[in-house]
Structure formats: C-alpha cells, structure tokens
C-alpha positions in Angstrom: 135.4 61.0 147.6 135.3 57.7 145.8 136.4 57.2 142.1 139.0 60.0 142.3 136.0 62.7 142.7 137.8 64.8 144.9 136.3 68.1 146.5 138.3 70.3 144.1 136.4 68.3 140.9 133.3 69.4 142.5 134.1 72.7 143.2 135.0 73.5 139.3 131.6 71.4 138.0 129.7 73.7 140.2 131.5 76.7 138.8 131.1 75.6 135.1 127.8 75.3 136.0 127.8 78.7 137.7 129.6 80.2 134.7 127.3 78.7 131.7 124.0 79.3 134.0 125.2 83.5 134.1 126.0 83.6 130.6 121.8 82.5 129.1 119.7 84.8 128.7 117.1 84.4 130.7 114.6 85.5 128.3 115.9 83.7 125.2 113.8 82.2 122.7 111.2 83.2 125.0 109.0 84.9 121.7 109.4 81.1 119.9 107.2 78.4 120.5 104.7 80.3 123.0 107.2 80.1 125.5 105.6 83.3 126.6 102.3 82.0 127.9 103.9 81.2 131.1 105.0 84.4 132.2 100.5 85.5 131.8 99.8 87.3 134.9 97.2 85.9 137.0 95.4 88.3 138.0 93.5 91.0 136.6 94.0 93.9 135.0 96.5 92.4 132.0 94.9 94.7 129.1 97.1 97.7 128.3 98.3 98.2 132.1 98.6 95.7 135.3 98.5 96.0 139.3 102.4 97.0 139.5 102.2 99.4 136.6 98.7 101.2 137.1 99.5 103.3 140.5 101.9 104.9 137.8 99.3 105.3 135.1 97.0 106.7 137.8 99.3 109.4 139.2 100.1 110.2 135.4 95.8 110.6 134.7 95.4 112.7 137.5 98.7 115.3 137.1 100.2 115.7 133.3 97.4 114.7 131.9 94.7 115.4 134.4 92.7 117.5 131.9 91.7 114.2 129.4 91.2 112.7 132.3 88.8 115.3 133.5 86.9 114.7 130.2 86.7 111.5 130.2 85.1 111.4 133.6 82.9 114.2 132.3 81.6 111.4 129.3 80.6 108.8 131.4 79.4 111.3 134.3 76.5 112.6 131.7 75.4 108.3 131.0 74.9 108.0 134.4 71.2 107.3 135.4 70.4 107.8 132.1 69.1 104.8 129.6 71.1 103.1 127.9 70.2 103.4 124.3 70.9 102.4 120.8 69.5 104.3 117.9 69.7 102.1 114.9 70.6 99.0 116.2 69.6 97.3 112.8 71.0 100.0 110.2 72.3 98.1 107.5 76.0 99.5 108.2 77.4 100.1 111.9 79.6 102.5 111.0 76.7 104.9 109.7 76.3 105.9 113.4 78.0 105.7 117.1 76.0 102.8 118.8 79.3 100.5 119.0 80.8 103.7 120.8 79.4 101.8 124.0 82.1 100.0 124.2 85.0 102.7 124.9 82.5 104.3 127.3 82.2 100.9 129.4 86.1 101.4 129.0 86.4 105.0 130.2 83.8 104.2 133.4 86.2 101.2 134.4 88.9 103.3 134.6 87.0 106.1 136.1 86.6 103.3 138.5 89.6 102.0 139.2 91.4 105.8 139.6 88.3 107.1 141.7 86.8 103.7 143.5 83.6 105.3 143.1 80.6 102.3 142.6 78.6 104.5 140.4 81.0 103.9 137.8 81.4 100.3 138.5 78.3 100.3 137.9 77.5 102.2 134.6 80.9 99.8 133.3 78.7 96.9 133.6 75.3 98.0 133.0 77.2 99.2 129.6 78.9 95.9 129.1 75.3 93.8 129.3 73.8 96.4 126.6 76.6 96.0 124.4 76.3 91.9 124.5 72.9 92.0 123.9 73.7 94.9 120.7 76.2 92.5 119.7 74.7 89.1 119.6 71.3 91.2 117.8 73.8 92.1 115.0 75.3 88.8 114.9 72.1 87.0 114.0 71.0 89.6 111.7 74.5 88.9 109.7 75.4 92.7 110.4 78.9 94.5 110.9 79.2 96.3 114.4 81.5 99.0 112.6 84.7 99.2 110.5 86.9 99.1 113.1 87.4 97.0 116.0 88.4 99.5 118.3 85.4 100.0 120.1 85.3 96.0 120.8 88.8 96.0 122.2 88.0 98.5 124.8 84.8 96.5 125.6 87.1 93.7 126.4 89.3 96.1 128.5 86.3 97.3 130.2 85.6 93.8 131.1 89.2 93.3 132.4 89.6 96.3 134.6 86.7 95.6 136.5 87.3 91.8 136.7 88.8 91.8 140.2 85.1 93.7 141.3 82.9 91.4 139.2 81.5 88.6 141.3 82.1 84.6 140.1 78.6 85.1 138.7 78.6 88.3 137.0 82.0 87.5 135.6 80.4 83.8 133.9 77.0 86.0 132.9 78.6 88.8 131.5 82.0 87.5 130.4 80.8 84.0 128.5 78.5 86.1 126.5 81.1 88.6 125.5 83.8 86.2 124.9 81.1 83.9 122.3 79.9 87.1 121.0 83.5 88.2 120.2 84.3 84.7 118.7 81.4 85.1 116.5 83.1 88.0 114.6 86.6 86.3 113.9 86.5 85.6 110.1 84.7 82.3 109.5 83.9 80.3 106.2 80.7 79.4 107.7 79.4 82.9 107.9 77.6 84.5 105.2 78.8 87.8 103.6 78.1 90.8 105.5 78.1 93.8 103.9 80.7 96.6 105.0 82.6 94.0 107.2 86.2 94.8 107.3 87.8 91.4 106.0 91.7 93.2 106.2 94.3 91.1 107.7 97.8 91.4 108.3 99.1 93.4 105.1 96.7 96.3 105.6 95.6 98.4 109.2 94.9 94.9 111.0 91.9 97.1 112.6 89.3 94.8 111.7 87.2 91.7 113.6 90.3 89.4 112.9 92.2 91.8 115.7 89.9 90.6 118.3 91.6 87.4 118.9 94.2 88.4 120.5 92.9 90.6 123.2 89.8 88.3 124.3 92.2 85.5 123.9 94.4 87.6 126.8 91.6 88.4 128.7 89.8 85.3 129.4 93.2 82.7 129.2 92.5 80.0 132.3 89.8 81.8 133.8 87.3 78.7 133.4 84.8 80.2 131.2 86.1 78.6 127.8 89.8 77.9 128.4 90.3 75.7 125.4 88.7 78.6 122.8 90.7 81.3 124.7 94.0 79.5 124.5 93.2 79.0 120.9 92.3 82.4 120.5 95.3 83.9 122.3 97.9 81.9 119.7 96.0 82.8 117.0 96.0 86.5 117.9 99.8 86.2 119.0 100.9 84.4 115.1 98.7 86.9 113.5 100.6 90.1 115.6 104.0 88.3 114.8 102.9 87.9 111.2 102.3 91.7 111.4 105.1 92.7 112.7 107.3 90.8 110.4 105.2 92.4 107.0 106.0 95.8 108.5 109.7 95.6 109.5 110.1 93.9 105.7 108.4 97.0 104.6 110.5 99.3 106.3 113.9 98.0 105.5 116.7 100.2 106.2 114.9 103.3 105.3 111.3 103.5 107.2 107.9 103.7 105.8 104.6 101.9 106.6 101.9 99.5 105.0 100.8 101.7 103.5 102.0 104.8 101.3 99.0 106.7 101.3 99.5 109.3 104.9 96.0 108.7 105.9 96.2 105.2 106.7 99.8 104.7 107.8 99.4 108.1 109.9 96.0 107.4 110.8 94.5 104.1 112.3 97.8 101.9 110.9 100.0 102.2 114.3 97.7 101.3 116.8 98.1 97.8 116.0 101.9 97.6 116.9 101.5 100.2 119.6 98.2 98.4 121.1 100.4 94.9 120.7 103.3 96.1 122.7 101.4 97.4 125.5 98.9 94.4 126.1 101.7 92.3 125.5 104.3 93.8 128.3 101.1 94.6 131.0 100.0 91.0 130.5 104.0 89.1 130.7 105.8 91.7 131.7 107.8 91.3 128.8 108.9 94.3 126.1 108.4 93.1 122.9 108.6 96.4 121.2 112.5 95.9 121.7 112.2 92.5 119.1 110.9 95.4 116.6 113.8 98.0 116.1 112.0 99.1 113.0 109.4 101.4 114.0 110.7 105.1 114.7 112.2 104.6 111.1 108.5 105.6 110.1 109.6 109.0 111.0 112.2 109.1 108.6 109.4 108.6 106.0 106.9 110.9 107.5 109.7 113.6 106.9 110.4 112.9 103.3 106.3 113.1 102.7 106.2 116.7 104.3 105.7 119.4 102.5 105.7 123.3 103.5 102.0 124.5 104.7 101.9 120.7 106.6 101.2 119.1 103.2 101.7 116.3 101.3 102.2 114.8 98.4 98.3 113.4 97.0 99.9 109.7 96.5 97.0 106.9 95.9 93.9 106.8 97.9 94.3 110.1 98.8 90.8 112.0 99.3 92.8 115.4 97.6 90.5 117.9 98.8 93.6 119.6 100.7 96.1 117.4 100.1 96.7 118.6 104.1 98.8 116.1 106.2 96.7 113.8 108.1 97.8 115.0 111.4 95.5 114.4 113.7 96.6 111.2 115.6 100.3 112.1 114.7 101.3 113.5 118.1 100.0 110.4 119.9 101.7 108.2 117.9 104.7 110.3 118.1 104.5 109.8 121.8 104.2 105.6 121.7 107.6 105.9 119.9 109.0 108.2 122.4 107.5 105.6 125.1 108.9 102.3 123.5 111.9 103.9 121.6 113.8 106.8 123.6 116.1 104.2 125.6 117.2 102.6 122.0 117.1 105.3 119.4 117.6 108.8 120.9 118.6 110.0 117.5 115.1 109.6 115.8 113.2 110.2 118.8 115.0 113.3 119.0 113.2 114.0 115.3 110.1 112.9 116.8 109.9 114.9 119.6 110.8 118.1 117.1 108.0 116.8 114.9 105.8 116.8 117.7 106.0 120.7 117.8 104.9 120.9 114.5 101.4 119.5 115.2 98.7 119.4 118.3 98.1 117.2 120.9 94.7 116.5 120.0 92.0 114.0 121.6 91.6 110.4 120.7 88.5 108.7 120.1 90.0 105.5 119.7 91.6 104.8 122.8 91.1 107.6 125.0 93.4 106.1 127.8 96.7 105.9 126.2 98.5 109.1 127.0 97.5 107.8 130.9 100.2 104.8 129.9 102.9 106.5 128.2 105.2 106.5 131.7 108.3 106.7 129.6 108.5 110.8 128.5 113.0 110.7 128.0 113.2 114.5 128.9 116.7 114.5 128.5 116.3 114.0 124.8 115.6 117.1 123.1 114.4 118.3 119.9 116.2 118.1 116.8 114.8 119.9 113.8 116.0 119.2 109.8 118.6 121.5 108.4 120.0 122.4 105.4 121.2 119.1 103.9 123.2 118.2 100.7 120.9 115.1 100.1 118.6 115.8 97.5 116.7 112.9 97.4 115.6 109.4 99.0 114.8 106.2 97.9 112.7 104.4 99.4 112.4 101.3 97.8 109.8 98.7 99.4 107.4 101.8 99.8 108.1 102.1 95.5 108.4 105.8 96.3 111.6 108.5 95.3 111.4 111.8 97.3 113.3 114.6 96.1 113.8 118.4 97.2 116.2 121.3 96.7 116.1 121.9 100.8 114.0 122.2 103.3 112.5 125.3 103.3 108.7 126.6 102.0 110.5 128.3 98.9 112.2 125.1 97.7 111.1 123.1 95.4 110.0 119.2 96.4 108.8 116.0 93.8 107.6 112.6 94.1 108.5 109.6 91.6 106.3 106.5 91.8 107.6 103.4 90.6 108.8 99.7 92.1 108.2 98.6 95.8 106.5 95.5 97.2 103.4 97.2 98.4 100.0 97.2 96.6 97.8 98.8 99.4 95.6 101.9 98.3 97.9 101.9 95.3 96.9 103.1 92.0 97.4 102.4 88.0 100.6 104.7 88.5 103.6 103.3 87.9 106.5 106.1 86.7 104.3 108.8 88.2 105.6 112.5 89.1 104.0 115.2 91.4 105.4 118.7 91.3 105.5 120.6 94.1 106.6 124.7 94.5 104.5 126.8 96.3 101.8 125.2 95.0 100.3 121.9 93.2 102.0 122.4 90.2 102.1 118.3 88.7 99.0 116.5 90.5 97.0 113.7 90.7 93.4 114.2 89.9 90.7 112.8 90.5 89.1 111.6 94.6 87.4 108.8 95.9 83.6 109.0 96.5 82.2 105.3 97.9 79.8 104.9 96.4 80.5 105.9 93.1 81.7 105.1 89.0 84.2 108.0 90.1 86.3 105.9 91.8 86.9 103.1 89.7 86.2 104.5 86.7 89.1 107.2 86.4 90.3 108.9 90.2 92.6 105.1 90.0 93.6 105.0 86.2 96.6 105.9 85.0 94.7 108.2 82.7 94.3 110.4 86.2 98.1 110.4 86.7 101.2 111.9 85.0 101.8 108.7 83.1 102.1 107.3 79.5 99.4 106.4 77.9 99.1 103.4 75.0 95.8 103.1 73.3 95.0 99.6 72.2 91.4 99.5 71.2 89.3 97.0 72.7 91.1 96.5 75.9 89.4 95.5 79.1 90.5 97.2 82.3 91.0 95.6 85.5 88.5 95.7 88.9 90.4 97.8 91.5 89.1 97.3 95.1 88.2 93.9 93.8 84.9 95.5 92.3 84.3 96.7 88.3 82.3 99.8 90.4 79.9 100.9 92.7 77.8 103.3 91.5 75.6 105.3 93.6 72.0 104.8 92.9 71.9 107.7 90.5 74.5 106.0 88.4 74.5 103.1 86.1 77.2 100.2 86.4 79.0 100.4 83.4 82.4 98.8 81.7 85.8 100.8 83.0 86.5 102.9 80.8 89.7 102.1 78.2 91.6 104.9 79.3 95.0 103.3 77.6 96.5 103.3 80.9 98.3 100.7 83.3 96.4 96.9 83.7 98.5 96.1 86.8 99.5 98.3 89.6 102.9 96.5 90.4 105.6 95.6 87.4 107.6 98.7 87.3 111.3 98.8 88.4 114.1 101.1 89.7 116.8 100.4 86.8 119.1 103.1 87.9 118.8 105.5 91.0 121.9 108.3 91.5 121.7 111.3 93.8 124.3 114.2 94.7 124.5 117.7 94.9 124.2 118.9 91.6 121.3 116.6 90.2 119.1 112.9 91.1 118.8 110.4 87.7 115.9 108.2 88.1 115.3 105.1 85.9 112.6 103.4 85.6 110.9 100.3 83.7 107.2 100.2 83.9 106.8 97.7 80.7 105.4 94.8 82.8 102.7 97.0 84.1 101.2 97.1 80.6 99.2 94.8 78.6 101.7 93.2 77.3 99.6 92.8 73.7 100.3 96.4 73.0 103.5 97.3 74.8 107.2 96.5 74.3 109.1 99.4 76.5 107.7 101.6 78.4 110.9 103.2 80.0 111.2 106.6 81.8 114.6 108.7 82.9 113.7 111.4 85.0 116.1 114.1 86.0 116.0 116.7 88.5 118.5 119.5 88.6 117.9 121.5 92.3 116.8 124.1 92.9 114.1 124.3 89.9 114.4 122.3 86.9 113.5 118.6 85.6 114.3 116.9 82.4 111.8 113.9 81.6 112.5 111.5 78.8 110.3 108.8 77.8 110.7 105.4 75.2 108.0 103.9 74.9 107.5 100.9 71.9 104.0 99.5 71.3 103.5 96.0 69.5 101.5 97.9 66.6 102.2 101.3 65.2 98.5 102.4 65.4 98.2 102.2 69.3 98.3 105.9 70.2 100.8 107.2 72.6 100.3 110.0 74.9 102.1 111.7 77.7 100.4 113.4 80.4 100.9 116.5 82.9 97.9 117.2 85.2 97.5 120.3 86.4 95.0 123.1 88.9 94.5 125.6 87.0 93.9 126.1 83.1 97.6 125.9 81.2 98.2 128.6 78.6 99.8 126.8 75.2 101.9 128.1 73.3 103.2 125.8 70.0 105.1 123.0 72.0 104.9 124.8 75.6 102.9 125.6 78.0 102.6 127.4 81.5 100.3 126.8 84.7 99.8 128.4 88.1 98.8 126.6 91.6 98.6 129.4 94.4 101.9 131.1 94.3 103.5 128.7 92.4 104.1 128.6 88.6 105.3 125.4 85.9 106.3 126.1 82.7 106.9 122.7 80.6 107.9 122.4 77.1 108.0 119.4 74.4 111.5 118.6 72.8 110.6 115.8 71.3 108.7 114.6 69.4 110.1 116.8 67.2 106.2 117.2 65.6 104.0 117.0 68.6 100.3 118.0 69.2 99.8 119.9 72.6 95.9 119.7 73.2 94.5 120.7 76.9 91.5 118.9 78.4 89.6 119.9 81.1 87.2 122.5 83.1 83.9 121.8 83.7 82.1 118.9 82.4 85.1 117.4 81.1 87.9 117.7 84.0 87.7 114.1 84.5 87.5 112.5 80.8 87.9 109.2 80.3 87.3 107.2 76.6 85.1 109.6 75.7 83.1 110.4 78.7 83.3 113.0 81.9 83.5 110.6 85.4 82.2 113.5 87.5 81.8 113.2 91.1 78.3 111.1 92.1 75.4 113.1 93.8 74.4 110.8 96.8 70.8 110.4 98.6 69.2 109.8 101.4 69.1 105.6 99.5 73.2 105.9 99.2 74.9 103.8 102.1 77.6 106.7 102.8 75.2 109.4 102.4 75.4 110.6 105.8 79.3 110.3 105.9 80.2 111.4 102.2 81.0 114.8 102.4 79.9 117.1 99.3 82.8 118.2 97.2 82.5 120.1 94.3 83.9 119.2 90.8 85.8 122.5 90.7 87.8 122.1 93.4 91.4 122.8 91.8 93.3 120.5 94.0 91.1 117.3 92.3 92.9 117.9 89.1 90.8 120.5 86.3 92.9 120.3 83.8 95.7 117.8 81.7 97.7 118.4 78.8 98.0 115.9 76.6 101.4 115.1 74.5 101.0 113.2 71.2 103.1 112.2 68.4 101.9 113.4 65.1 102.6 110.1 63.3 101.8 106.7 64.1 104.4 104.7 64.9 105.5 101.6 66.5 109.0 103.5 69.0 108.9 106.6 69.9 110.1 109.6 72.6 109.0 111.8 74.6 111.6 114.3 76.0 110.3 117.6 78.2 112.1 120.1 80.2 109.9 121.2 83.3 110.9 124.3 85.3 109.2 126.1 88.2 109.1 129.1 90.4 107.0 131.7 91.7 104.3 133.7 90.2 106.9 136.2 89.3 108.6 133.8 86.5 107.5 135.2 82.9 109.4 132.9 81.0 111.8 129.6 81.2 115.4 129.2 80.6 116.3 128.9 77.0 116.6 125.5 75.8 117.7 124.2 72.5 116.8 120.1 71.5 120.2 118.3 70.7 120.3 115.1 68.9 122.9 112.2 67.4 122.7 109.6 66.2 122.3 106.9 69.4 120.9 109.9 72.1 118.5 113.1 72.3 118.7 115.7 74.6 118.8 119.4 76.2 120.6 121.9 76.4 119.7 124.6 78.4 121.3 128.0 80.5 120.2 129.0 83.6 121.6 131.9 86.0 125.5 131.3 85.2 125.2 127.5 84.2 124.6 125.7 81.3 123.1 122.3 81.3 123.3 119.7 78.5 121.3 116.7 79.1 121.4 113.5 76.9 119.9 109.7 77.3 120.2 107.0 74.9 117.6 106.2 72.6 118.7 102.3 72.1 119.4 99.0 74.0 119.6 100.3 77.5 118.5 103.3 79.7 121.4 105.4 79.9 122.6 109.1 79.0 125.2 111.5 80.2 125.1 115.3 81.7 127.8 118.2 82.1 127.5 121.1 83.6 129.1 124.1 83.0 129.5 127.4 85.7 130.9 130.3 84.5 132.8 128.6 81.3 134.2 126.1 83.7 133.2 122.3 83.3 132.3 121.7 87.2 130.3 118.4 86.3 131.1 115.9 83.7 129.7 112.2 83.5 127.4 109.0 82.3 124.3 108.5 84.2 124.5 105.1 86.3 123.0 101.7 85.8 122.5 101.0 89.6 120.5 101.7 92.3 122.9 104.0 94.8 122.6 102.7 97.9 121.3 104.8 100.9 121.9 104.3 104.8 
C-alpha cells in the first residue's frame, strides 16, 4: 500500500477499532439528553405491555391469575348493551362519586379484547372511550376536577392504545384528537382558573394528580400525526417530571429506605404506582429497563419493617386518620410483587424480606390498575422467604425520613417507640418535632387527635404540637401558622376562627439529630428542636431521650424561654384516663400498661386533661370532631367517628414547673409492661452540680442515668448486674452511622 500503509497497519486499526467498539455500552447515556426517544416502538400497544411481551402477559391472565381475569371480564360483561351513563356529571367534586371509573372499564374491555378477540368488547372499549371525551371536555368547561387521582385517566389512555391497531384512521383521529386535547386541558396551567378539589401535587408528594398525565398521552400519541408537536412536548415533559421523581425519592431513601412520605397510608398506599407505572410504560414502549437506573426502591421495605408493629400496626405518625392505627395494607402485596418483578435479579436479599412480608398480608384486588398482576412475568421462585429474627439492633435511624425506630425485639410482647425529629421531608408532617410514641401491647404514648376535611379539627389541634408528646412554651399573643396552606375549613356547622395558641411548634422542620448511639444495652437520642420555635420566646429547646430494652426510657428535657413568664409544659398523651399519684402516674391501653413519673422539676404540678368535652383542649376551648351534612363536600365519604374513640387520644397529662422561670428541666423515667405490673422500679433523682439524673433497679441491675444541664447535650450511664459494673461510659456527640 502507498505511504508505508501496509496490510498489517490495517489489520491493527481495524482491531483497535474492533476492541474500543466491544468495550461501549451500547446503552450508555442512553437516559441523558432524550436519547431514548429513538428506541419508541412503532407500533401499538406501548402502554404498560407491547406485541413481543403481551403473549406472555396473556398466558399469565388466563393461568396464575386467571381468577382476576375472570372478574374483570365479568365487569365489563354486565356494561354490555347497557347505557352508558353518568350520574352526576356536574357534582361540584369528581371524586364524590365513580363516573371517571369509565375509564379503567374502557381499559379492562380492551384487554378483554385483545386476550379474547371478541368485537363485543372492542366495541364497548370505544363506545366507553367517546362517553368519557364527551364527560371530560363537559367538566373542562365547567372548570371541574374529574377526580383526585389520575388513575382512571391513565387507563383511558391505555384503553385507547390497546385497541389502536383495531381503530380505523378515522376512529383513531375522532376519538384520539379529542382525548389527547381533553387530556392536555388538565396539565396544570396558569391560564386556568382555580378548581376546587383539583389535585395540584407534583413531584415531592404521590405524583398521582393531572400533572402525571403527560407522560403517558405524550407516549401514546408520539408521531402518530394527530398533534406530533404537543405530544413530543408532552412526552419530555412527562419523562423530566418522572426523572425529577425519581431523583426526590432515591435522595429520600439514602442508604436506609423510606418513602415521600412518612405517614404509611400514602407511601403504602397510592405513592408506588408512580415509579412502578414509570418503569413498566417505559420498558413496553423502548424496550429499555429503567428500574435498573433506580437501585433504591426495595430499600422501602427496610422501612416498612421498622414501622410494623405486632397486631399489623403502626405507629399513628402525622396525617394518620388513628381510628386503628392498623397498617395500611391493602395495596401492599401488589406493590410487594412490582419489586419482586423489577428487583429479584439485583437484590435477592430484600426481595427475599419481601416475599416473607408478602405472607403477612392478602393479595387483594386493585381498583386502580386492575391489569398489573397480568404483567408481573418475573415471579424469582428460587428466592425464598426470609422472616426477621432475633436481632441485637435496637434501633434505626432513619435520617431523611426524620424518624428513630426503636424495639427490644421482634416479637408481640416486646416493647417498640418512635422518636420524631430532623429529616428533609415536610409531607403530611405535623407541629411535632422531638415527639415519642409508646408502644407495648397497647397505645401507651400517642398522638391524638384525626383529620376530618372539612373541619376546625384538623387545623385547629389534630396538627399542633399541643396534640403530640412535645414541649410546650406559652408566649401570649402568638399567631400560629396555616397548615395545608389554609388557617381552616370548617364544616358548615362551624365558624372559621383564629388557630388556637396552643404554645406549640410554628414550623414543622428546624429540629436536629445532635447525637444518635445504639447497642445492646441502651439507644441515646439527642435532639435540638430550638429552630422549630418562635424564636421570640425560645432559646433551647433540647431533648435526650434514652431507651433501656426491654422496658424502660429516661426523657430529659432543657428548655430556656426568652422571658421567665412564658409557661412551660411537658406532655404525655395517653387512651385511657391516667391515675395520679403526687409526681406519677399510670395508664392502660388494651393489655398494655405505662407508668411515668416526674424527677424533675423537683416542685412539679401533674394536672390531667381530658374525657369528654375536653379530650381535645386547645387555649381554652374543646376542638371536637365536626358533625357533617348533607351541604358538607365530604359528607358522603367522611366516615362518622366518635370523639371517644380511645385510639384518637382522651386524655394528656400535663407537666409544669411550679415557678416561673426563664431555664428549666424536665427529667422523667417511663416504664411499661403488661396489665400485670402494680408498680415501677424504684427510682431515686440524683443531682450535682453540672448534671441531673436517675437512678433506678430493675430485676438484678441497677441503672444510673445522668445528662448535663449546661453548654452541650451530653450525660453518662453505668450499669451495674449483679454488683458487677458491665457498662460504664459518656453519651456521644455524633450521629452513629448505620449500613
């Protein structure tokens, strides 16, 4: 070859080229810059499931889980031939009834269809589909939500989709332009008027709202000439908002699990679809598995574990209704299976715990998205369940959440508490920072207080710190903040009136995790909550909190107000009616029983509030739960509860010093057991002249228990066992890490 190119020069270019070509992924940077788009199927289906991966979906509807199937088929079987009606297609809020429910039945005919290739549901898929555009566009105009979640809508989309490849080019311009402006039409706009009851939430809450849509009719009508240039826009939208999503979560998550939110009936509720219902549209429309970009998901289960209490309870935390305080497990074992589905190949070890937490609740129907157990192809048989055990961790940290777990073990006779404080979430979270809940056999520490909508109830004391085990600092005068954005909403036969000044909290975030240590013998917990007070009456509002398995707790407050005369108080809500004795008390929950008593102040006043007309008290007033009418927007969903229900919190004791002054302490030793407990341990108050603390014996040990009351949180324990000194040493002033 000319210029000294031999044959052999050639030879090792093409083999460099070889070499470099093999060693790229083919699929990197492929989620960047929308490089995606170009792997869109198309054809039709590409919503949840494609033409490669549905004879598998199919064989799955009509074997393991022929009996939904069966039912589904058996809901759109009793539409057909009949009329197509909507029964309040005006009412003021969708929600109040199950027109928009249309649009998962379109859904469940088109797959009918597709599995059966019977025309008569074909047919009933698209008869459904023009009702619903017509229902939607008449609620459009009238400036009126469709209901709370977008759910329904997504399957109407998916309808639409599956039955794409049997519309004509006619039917699929009149029936898929309407749908695709009507959809558009819901995205959040600036140029729409406020609508009452529309679900504005966006990527740091469910993401179940109208703002969901855009990715999924962006998906479904990308290059199909009705509206390219809106459904391209649409689809990137809808794809930055998912990644946006994604990114909020796995932040939240960390290295420990958890969710956007804390409280169990969102984050085990409606919360996971919008991952789950991401990763399938997006690997049945590119091929692609996304869910692989988004390791941090199964570590929700880790969290769901911490929250679990014995009887399938939990813990109460924030917007929590507290009727039963009963885990919300009702879509639990479907979401349990979308982790098996995405996750077994990756993290056997959790899905493992998933699969043995699956056992522990029902496989239940889903309203939502009655086809997903037909695409969950991935089952990982060869994983098997793996149940909790006996373990020497007494507690877990889990810090974006701004939530410490902590139990003696895992069994329904041990004891199990909760200590809020710190985190980076704000969702459904309350006035609450450096709150405790108590739980042995029963309710024994508790929030109070529920969440009627409407209603003062709400906003006027179930959120305030006043309805938590907090402290307490009364500046006269002060004015509370909104929560849910609103001062109230009362129901009409309320009046709007001022928050109450309850003393409590005026921001729900401010508190931090000072100090966090946990080992066998005991977890040390401090906590600053200073900033989460007004900071015209408070200077420290600091709390240590000790738990020493299997039954006891030491809780020692300092809290410093800017003037002498704003009243402190310490707080312990409780179920049932405490008996009081001098500077102790003792209260029952089922077959659980808490005694508490006051250290210090040394001169305390012990003064219980509650039962009826006065279990919710507030500055001077009783927030009792509203009685809604037939005029009430919720009226028809609100379910009556009565006052006296004992897990809503009947009674609190309340802790004050007897003099005013500007520093002060709280210190109180908790212990609990069964009903059979007649008194606690012994305890005498020990004090010097930089610390205060306990000492106390219990079985064959004896506890002593100190914390500094200057400069610094700190303090110091021993334990002694038999006259030996097994435990000797100064409380930290870090966080322990945990893996």
């Amino acid at each position: 070859m000319k210029n000294g190119f031999t044959t052999n020069h050639l030879f090792l270019f093409l083999f460099l080229i070889g070499l470099l070509t093999s060693c790229k992924n083919p699929k990197e940077n492929i989620y960047e810059n929308y490089s995606w788009i170009t792997e869109i199927c198309d054809d039709h289906p590409r919503l949840f499931f494609n033409e490669e991966s549905f004879q598998k979906i199919k064989e799955r509807a009509l074997n393991e889980e022929h009996d939904i199937f069966e039912e589904m088929k058996n809901r759109v079987d009793l539409l057909i031939g009949q009329k197509i009606v909507f029964k309040d297609p005006l009412v003021n809020d969708g929600t109040q009834n199950t027109d928009h429910e249309y649009g998962t039945r379109a859904a469940e005919a088109a797959f009918v269809y597709l599995v059966l290739k019977d025309k008569k549901y074909l047919s009933l898929s698209k008869e459904l589909l023009v009702n619903l555009i017509d229902y939607y566009n008449l609620r459009n105009e009238a400036n009126l939500n469709i209901q709370w979640y977008a759910f329904s809508r997504i399957n109407a989309l998916a309808a639409y989709d599956w039955i794409y490849n049997d519309l004509t080019k006619k039917e699929r311009i009149e029936i898929g332009g309407p749908l695709l402006y009507a959809i558009n039409y819901m995205l959040p706009s600036e140029k729409r008027k406020t609508i009452f009851r529309k679900n504005t939430g966006g990527i740091i809450t469910g993401f179940y709202g109208p703002r969901s849509l855009s990715w999924y009719a962006g998906l479904v009508f990308y290059e199909e000439g009705i509206n390219d240039s809106l459904s391209k826009q649409m689809l990137l939208k809808g794809y930055d908002d998912y990644t946006a999503l994604l990114e909020y979560r796995s932040n939240i998550a960390g290295d420990d699990g958890g969710a956007a939110s804390a409280v169990l009936a969102y984050c085990m509720g409606a919360y996971p679809w919008a991952e789950f219902n991401f990763f399938h549209t997006f690997n049945s429309a590119t091929g692609l598995n996304i869910s692989e970009e988004w390791p941090y998901v199964p570590g929700f289960i880790n969290y769901i574990l911490w929250n679990w209490l014995p009887g399938e309870r939990e813990f109460g935390y924030g917007d929590t209704y507290h009727y039963t305080n009963s885990l919300p497990l009702r879509a639990m074992h479907i979401h349990l299976s979308q982790m098996i589905h995405f996750y077994g190949e990756t993290q056997p070890d959790l899905i493992s715990q998933a699969k043995w937490m699956q056992t522990k609740v029902q496989k239940r129907q889903q309203k939502a998205f009655p086809f997903t157990r037909f695409l969950l192809t991935n089952s990982y048989n060869e994983i098997k369940p793996k149940g909790l055990s006996e373990s020497t961790v007494k507690a877990r940290y889990f810090e974006n959440m701004g939530q410490i777990f902590m139990r003696s073990g895992p069994e329904a006779d041990d004891t199990y508490a909760l200590f809020t404080a710190g985190g980076i979430l704000s969702q459904h979270r309350h006035f609450d920072n450096n709150n405790f809940v108590i739980f042995k056999k029963g309710f024994l520490a508790l929030d109070a207080g529920t969440r009627p909508q409407p209603g003062l109830h709400l906003t006027h004391y179930y959120c305030r710190s006043i309805a938590h085990n907090c402290i307490l600092i009364n500046m006269p005068g002060e004015i509370m903040p909104k929560y849910w954005g609103v001062v109230g909403t009362p129901a009409n036969s309320e009046k709007l009136v001022p928050v109450p000044n309850d003393g409590g909290q005026c921001e729900r975030m401010g508190s931090e995790i000072i100090a966090f240590d946990e080992n066998e013998q005991f977890v040390y917990i401090a906590s600053d909550a200073t900033k989460s007070y007004n900071k015209d009456k408070s200077n420290l509002v600091l709390r240590q909190f000790v738990f020493l398995p299997p039954d006891h707790f030491v809780i020692f407050d300092r809290v410093s107000s800017t003037k002498p005369g704003y009243k402190k108080t310490w707080l312990l809500h409780t179920a049932a009616e405490p008996v009081v004795k001098t500077n102790e008390f003792f209260t029952d929950h089922w077959e659980g029983r808490l005694f508490c008593k006051t250290l210090f102040p040394e001169e305390a006043e012990l003064k219980k509030i509650g039962g009826p007309g006065k279990q919710f008290w507030s500055d001077g007033k009783n927030w009792p739960l509203p009685v809604l009418g037939p005029d009430d927007w919720n009226y028809k969903k609100m379910h009556f509860v009565p006052d006296t229900l004992e897990l809503l919190g009947q009674w609190r004791i309340e802790v004050t010093p007897d003099k005013q002054n500007t520093d002060d302490i709280f210190l109180h030793l908790i212990q609990v057991g069964d009903r059979s407990l007649k008194s606690m341990a012994n305890s005498t108050p020990v004090k010097t002249d930089d610390m205060v603390g306990v000492r106390f014996v219990y079985e064959n040990r004896e506890y002593e228990v100190m914390f500094a009351i200057k400069n610094e949180a700190g303090g110091k324990i021993s334990i002694n066992q038999n006259g030996q000194r097994i435990l000797e040493e100064k409380f930290t002033d870090k966080v322990k890490p945990q893996n």
